[in-house]
FIBA-351929 format. One line per 2 residues: number of its first residue (from 1); for each residue z, y, x of C-alpha. Coordinates in Angstrom, 2 decimals. Last residue first. Example, Ala and Ser with C-alpha at 12.3 -4.5 7.8 and 13.67 -1.06 7.14 Angstrom:
<torvexs>
2> 7.14:-1.06:13.67 ~ 7.80:-4.50:12.30;
</torvexs>
This chain:
<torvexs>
376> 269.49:188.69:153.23 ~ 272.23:188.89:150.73;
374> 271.02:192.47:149.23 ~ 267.04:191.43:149.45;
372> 267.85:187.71:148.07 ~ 269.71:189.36:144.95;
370> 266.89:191.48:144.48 ~ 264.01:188.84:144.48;
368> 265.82:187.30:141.74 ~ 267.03:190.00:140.00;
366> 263.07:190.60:139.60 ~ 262.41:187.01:139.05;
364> 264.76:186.65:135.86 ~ 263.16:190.08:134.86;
362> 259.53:188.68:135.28 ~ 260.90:185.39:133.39;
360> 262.43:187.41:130.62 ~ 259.17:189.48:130.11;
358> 257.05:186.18:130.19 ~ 259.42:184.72:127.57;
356> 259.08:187.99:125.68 ~ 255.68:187.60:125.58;
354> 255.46:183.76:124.46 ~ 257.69:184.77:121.41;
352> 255.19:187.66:120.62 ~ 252.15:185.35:121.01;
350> 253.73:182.80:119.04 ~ 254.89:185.16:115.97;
348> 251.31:186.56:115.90 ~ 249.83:183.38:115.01;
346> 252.45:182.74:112.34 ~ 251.71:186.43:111.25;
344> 248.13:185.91:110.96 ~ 248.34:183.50:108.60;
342> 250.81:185.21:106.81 ~ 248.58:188.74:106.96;
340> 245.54:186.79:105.63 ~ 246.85:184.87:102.51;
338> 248.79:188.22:102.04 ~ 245.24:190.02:102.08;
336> 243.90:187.26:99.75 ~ 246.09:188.09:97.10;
334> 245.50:191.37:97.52 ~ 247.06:194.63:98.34;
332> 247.33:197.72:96.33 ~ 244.74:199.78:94.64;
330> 244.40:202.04:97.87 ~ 246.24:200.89:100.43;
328> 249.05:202.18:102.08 ~ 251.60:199.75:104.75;
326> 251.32:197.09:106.86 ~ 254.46:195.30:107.86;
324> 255.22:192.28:110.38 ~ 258.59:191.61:110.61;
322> 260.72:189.80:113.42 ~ 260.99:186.89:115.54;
320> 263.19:184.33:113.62 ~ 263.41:180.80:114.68;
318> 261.58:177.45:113.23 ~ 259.30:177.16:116.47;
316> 257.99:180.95:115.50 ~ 258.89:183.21:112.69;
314> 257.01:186.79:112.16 ~ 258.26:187.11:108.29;
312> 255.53:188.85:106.40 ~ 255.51:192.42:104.78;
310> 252.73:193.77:102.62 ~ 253.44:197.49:101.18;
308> 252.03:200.05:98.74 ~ 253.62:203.11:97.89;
306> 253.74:205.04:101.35 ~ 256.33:206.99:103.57;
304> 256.50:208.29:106.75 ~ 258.90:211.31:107.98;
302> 261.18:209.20:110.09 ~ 260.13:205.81:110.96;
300> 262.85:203.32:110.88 ~ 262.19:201.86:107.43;
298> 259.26:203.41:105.70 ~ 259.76:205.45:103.23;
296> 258.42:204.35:99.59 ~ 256.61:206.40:97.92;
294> 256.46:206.59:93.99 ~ 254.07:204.04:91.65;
292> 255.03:201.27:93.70 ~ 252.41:199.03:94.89;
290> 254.47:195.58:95.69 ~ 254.06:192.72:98.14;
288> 256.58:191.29:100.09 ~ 256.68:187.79:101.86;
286> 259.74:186.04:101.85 ~ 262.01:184.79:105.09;
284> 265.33:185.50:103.37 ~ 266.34:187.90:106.04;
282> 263.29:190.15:107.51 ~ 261.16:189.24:104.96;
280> 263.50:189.56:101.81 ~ 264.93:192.65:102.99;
278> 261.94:194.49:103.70 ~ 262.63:196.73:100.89;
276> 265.93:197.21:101.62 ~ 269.09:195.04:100.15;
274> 269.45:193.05:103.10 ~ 269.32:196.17:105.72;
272> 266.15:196.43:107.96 ~ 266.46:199.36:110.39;
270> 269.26:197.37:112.71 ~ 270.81:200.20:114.88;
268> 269.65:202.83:116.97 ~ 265.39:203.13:118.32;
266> 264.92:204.96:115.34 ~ 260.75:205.65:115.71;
264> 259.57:209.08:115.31 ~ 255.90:208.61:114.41;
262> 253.80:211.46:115.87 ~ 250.98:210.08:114.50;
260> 250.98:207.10:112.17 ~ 248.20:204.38:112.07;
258> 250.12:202.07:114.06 ~ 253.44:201.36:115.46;
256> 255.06:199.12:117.82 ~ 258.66:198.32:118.24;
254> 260.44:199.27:115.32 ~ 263.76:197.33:115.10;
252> 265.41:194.27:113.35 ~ 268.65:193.67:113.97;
250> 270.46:190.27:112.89 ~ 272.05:189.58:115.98;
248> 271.57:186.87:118.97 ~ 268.59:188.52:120.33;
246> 266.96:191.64:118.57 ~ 264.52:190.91:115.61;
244> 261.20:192.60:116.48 ~ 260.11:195.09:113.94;
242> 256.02:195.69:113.72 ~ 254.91:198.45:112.18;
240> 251.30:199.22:110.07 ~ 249.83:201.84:108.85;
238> 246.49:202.87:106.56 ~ 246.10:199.32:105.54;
236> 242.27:197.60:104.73 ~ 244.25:193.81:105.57;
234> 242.00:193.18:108.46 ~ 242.76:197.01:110.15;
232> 246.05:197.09:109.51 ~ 246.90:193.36:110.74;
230> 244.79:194.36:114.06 ~ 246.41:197.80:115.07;
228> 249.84:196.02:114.52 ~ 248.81:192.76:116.65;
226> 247.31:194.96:119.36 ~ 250.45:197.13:119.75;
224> 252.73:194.36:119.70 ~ 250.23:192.69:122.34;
222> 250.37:195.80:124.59 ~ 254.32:196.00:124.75;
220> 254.99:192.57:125.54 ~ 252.51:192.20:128.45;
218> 250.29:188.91:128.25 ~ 247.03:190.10:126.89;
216> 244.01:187.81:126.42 ~ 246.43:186.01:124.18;
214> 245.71:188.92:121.32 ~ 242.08:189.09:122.10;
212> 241.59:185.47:121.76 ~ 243.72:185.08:118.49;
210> 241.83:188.14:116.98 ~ 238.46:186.03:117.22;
208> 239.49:183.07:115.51 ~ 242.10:184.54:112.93;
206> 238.97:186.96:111.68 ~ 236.70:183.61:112.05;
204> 239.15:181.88:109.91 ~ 239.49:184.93:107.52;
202> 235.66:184.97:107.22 ~ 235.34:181.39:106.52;
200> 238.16:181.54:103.85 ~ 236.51:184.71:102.21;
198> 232.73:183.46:102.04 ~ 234.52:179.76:100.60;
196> 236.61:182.06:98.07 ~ 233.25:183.60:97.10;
194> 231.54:180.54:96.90 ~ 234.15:179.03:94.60;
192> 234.31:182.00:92.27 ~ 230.72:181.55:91.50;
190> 231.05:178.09:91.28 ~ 233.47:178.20:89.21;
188> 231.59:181.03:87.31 ~ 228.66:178.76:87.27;
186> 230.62:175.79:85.93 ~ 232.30:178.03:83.12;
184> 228.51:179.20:81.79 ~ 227.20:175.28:81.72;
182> 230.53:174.53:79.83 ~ 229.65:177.48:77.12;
180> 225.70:176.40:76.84 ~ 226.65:172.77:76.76;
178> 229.00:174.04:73.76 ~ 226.33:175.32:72.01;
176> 224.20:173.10:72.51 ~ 226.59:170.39:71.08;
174> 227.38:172.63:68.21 ~ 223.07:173.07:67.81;
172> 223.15:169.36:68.10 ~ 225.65:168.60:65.32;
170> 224.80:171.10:62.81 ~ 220.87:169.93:62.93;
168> 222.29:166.18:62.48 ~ 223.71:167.82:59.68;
166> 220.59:169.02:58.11 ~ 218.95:165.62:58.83;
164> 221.76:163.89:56.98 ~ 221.79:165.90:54.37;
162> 217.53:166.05:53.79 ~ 217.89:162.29:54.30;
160> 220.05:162.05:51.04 ~ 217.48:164.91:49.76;
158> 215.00:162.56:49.86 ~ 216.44:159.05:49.09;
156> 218.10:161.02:45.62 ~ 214.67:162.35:44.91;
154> 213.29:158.31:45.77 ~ 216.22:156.99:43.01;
152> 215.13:159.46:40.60 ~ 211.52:158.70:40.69;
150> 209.60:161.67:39.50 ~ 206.60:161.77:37.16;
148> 205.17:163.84:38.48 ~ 205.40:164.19:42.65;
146> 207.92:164.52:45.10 ~ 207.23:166.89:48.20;
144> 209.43:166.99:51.89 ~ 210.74:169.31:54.45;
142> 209.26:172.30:53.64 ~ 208.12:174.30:56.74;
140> 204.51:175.52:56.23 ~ 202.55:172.87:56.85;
138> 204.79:170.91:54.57 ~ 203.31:173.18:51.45;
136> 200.04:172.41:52.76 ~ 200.75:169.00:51.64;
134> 202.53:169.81:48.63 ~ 199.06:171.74:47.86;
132> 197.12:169.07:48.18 ~ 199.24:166.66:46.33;
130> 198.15:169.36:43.02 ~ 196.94:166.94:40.43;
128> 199.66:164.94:41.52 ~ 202.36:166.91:40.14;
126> 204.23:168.89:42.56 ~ 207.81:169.02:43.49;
124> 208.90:170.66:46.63 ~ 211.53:170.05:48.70;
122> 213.66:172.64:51.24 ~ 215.80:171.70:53.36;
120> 217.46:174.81:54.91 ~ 217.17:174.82:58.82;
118> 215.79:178.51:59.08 ~ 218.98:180.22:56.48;
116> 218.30:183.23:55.74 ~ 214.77:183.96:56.50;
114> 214.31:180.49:55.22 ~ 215.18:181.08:51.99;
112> 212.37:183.71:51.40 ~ 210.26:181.51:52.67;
110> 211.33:178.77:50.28 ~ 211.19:181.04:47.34;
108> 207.88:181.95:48.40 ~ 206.46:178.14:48.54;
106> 208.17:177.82:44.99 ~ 206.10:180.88:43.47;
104> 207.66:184.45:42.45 ~ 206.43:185.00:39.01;
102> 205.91:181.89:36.87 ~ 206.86:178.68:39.04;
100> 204.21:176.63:40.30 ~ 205.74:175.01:43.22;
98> 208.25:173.33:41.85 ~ 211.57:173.64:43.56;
96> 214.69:171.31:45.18 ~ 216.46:173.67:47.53;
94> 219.42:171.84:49.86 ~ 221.69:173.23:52.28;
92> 222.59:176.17:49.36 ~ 223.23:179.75:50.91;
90> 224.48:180.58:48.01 ~ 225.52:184.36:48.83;
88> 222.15:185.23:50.28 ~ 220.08:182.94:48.16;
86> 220.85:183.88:44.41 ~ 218.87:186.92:43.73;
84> 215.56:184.65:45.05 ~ 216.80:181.86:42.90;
82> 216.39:184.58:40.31 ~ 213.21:185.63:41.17;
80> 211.64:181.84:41.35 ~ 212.33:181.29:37.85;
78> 214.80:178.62:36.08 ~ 217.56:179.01:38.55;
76> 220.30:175.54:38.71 ~ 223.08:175.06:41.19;
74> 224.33:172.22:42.56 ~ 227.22:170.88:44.39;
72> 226.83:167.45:45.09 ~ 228.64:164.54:44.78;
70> 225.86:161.93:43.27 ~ 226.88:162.50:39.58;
68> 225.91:166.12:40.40 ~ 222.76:165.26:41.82;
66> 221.90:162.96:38.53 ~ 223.27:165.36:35.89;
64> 221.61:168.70:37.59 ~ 218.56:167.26:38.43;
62> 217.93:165.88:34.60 ~ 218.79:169.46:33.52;
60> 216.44:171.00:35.39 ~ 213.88:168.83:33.84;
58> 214.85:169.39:30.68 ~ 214.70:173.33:30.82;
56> 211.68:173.31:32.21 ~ 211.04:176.77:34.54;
54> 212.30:174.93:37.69 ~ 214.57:175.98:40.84;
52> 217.18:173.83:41.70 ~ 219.61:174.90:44.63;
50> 221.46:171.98:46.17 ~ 224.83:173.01:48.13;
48> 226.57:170.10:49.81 ~ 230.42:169.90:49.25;
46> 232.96:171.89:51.01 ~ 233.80:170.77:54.36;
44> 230.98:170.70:56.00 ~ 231.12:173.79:57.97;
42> 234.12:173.39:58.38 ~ 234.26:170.58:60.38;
40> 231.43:171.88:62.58 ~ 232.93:174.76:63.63;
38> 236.16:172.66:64.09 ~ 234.70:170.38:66.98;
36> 232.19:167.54:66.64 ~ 234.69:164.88:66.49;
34> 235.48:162.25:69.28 ~ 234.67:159.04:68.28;
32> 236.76:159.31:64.76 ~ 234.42:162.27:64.00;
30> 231.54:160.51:65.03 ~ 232.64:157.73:62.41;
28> 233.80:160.75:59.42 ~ 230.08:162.02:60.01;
26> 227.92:158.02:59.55 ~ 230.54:157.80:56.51;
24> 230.11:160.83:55.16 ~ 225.99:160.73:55.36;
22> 225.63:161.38:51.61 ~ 228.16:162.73:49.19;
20> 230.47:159.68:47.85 ~ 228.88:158.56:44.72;
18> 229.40:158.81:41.13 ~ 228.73:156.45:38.89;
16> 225.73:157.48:36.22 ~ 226.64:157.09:32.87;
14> 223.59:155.80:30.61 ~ 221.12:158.19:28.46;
12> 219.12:159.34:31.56 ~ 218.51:156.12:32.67;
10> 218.68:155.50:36.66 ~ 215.24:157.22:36.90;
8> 213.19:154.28:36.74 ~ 211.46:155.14:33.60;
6> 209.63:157.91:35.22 ~ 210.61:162.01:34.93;
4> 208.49:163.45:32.54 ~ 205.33:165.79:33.18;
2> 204.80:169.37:32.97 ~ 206.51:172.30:34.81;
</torvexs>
């Protein structure tokens, strides 16, 4: 590469003072606004890489003094095939080549960088016998030219703004990248939000609709029935019981029962204990849902027995009514199938409590009427 560097060139023969690496300051003050996150951070954390590819010897060794003295990392090639050799494991920010190298040509080398590395900075130096081809040399992705004789101060302005451009690059594709990552969460919110708005509406329309068949019927014995058919069906069970606490004692028995054929029912004796499975509904006023990986028998039905279970307290005005219990489903029960059931259950509770006030009044009536037959 002919040509000397110009007088200008900070004087080869003096010492040069070294500088902090470019565009630290303008960095460290984003940083201190909020910082660009740690793929960015270490990305820059080692020094800039500058690649220098020329066939002088001198004037590879002015580049090397001044960028050095400047805080950079550089690294010197003095044909385009061994800069080639050098790219995938240098992987330098900066490449400052002549275009008429022997061999493999500056405009290759910077293609050939490029394939590794698309936002390298690459700069070409050209004398000006040649401007036309720096020109075409920007068509084709370099970011800037200098021409013979150099100006060391305008090769330092260059590849100061080659830095800073480079890291500006860094910046906005982390920023992208992390738009791209927030804009991904939002739509699987919202994704999960629509889907627990579908479910909500549907379990209020469920509630809706069940509630008006359930008070259409008064009689005790018809509405237990109803509200056992109903929580298996909404809740995808294979069974379901209902056990109606017994007045003044803690008893809980069987009093409708759905999904089970032939179910023999023990009509005897509290079928809930404390320490049973439905213990913590029945007595502590918990919900209970497990999927066991062996059966579990259902209390007060003889001869049944599943491994999954969801049991609600049936509680009304504060006071105990009984259990609500559906039992076998596939893959267990859901979070959104207790959300159901102990909705339902409160519902439920007030029917039941309502029923047996209506069976207590028909019975109050019936001793009435007798007791007016045998005085009359």
């Amino acid at each position: 590469m002919a040509g000397q560097p110009g007088e200008s060139a900070a004087g080869f023969g003096e010492p040069l003072a070294r500088t902090a690496p470019p565009g630290d300051d303008m960095i460290a003050g984003d940083r201190a606004a909020g910082g660009f996150g740690p793929v960015f951070e270490e990305e820059w954390r080692i020094l800039p890489r500058i690649l220098v590819v020329d066939d002088e010897p001198t004037v590879v060794d002015v580049f090397h003094e001044f960028l050095s003295a400047q805080g950079y990392e550089v690294t010197v090639a003095s044909n385009g095939e061994d800069a080639a050799r050098m790219l995938p494991d240098l992987r330098p920010d900066i490449i400052l080549t002549d275009i008429n190298l022997p061999g493999l040509s500056g405009l290759e080398v910077m293609r050939q960088a490029r394939e590794y590395d698309p936002e390298v900075a690459v700069i070409v130096v050209t004398g000006y016998a040649s401007a036309a081809t720096a020109i075409d040399a920007l068509r084709q992705g370099a970011y800037d030219y200098v021409t013979k004789p150099f100006d060391l101060d305008e090769v330092h302005q260059i590849v100061e703004r080659g830095i800073a451009n480079r890291r500006l690059r860094a910046i906005n594709r982390q920023l992208v990248e992390e738009l791209r990552e927030k804009n991904a969460m939002l739509e699987r919110h919202e994704s999960e939000l629509r889907e627990r708005v579908r479910i909500a509406t549907h379990q209020m329309t469920t509630l809706y609709e069940t509630g008006k068949e359930i008070s259409a019927q008064l009689e005790l014995e018809p509405r237990l029935q109803l509200i056992a058919s109903r929580a298996a069906m909404q809740c995808g069970g294979a069974a379901a019981v209902v056990y109606l606490k017994t007045p003044d004692v803690e008893e809980f028995i069987p009093t409708a029962v759905h999904g089970i054929e032939d179910a023999s029912r023990e009509l005897t004796g509290s079928v809930i204990v404390r320490d049973d499975v439905l213990g913590p509904a029945g007595f502590d006023r918990r919900v209970v849902r497990l999927a066991s990986t062996a059966l579990i028998d259902i209390p007060g039905i003889r001869g049944a027995a599943y491994a999954e279970l969801l049991a609600v307290p049936l509680m009304a005005e504060g006071q105990d009514v009984g259990v609500l219990a559906v039992w076998g489903r596939d893959g267990g029960f859901l979070p959104d199938d207790e959300t159901f059931l102990t909705q339902f259950a409160s519902q439920a509770a007030i029917a039941v409590r309502n029923s047996q006030l209506y069976e207590h009044t028909k019975s109050l009536d019936k001793l009435k009427s007798e007791f007016v037959a045998v005085v009359s």
